[in-house]
C-alpha positions in Angstrom: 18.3 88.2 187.8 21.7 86.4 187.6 25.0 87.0 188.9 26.2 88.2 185.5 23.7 91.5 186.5 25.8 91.8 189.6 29.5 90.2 189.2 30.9 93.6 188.6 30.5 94.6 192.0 32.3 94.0 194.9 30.6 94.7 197.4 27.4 92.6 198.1 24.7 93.0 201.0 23.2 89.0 202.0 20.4 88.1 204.1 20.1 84.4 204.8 16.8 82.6 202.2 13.9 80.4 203.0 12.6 82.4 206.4 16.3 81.5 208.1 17.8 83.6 210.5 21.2 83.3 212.1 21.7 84.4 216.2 25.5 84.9 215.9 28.2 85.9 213.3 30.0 82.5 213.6 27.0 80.8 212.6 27.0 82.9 209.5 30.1 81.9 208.8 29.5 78.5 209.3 26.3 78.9 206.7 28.7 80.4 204.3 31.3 78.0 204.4 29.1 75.2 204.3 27.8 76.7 200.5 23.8 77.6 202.3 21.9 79.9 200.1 21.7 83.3 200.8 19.5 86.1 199.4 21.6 89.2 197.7 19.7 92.1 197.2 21.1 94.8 194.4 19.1 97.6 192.8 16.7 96.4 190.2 15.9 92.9 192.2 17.3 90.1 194.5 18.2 86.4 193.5 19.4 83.2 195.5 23.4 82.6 196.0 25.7 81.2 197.4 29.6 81.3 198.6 30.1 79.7 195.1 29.1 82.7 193.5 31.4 85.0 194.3 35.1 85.8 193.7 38.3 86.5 195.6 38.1 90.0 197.2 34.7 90.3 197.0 33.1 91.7 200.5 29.9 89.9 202.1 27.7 92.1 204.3 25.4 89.4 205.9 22.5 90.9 207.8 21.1 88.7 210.9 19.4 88.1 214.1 16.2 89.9 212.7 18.2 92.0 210.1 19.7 93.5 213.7 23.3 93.3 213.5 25.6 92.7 210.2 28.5 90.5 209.9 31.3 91.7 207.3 33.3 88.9 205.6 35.9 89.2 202.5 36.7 86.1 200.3 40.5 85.0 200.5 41.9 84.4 196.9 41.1 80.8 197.0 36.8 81.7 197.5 37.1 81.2 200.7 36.1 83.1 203.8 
């Protein structure tokens, strides 16, 4: 799966890759500014991305602290948080 099976959407649900975890939305936002990899999941599959994969306007749904609590972010129209 690539991001051309999912760039028509807007809105995409994130949980951090590689066994991370984050204990606080500001350190998801730090992880997302600093381009970490992320893990978006979308019917059909998941894939690796990152902040560089996505467009102005799209919304980030980051789930965290054990899948527990979600942190909701929107990209400005530079690609940036």
């Amino acid at each position: 799966m690539t991001y051309d099976d999912i760039k028509n959407h807007e809105y995409h649900t994130l949980t951090p890759a590689y066994g991370k975890d984050y204990t606080s939305k500001d350190s998801v936002e730090e992880a997302l500014r600093s381009g970490k990899d992320f893990v978006i999941h979308v019917l059909g599959g998941r894939t690796y991305c990152s902040i560089r994969d996505f467009r102005a306007n799209d919304a980030l749904n980051v789930h965290y602290n054990k899948r527990t609590e979600l942190a909701a972010f929107t990209l400005t129209e530079d690609g940036k948080i």
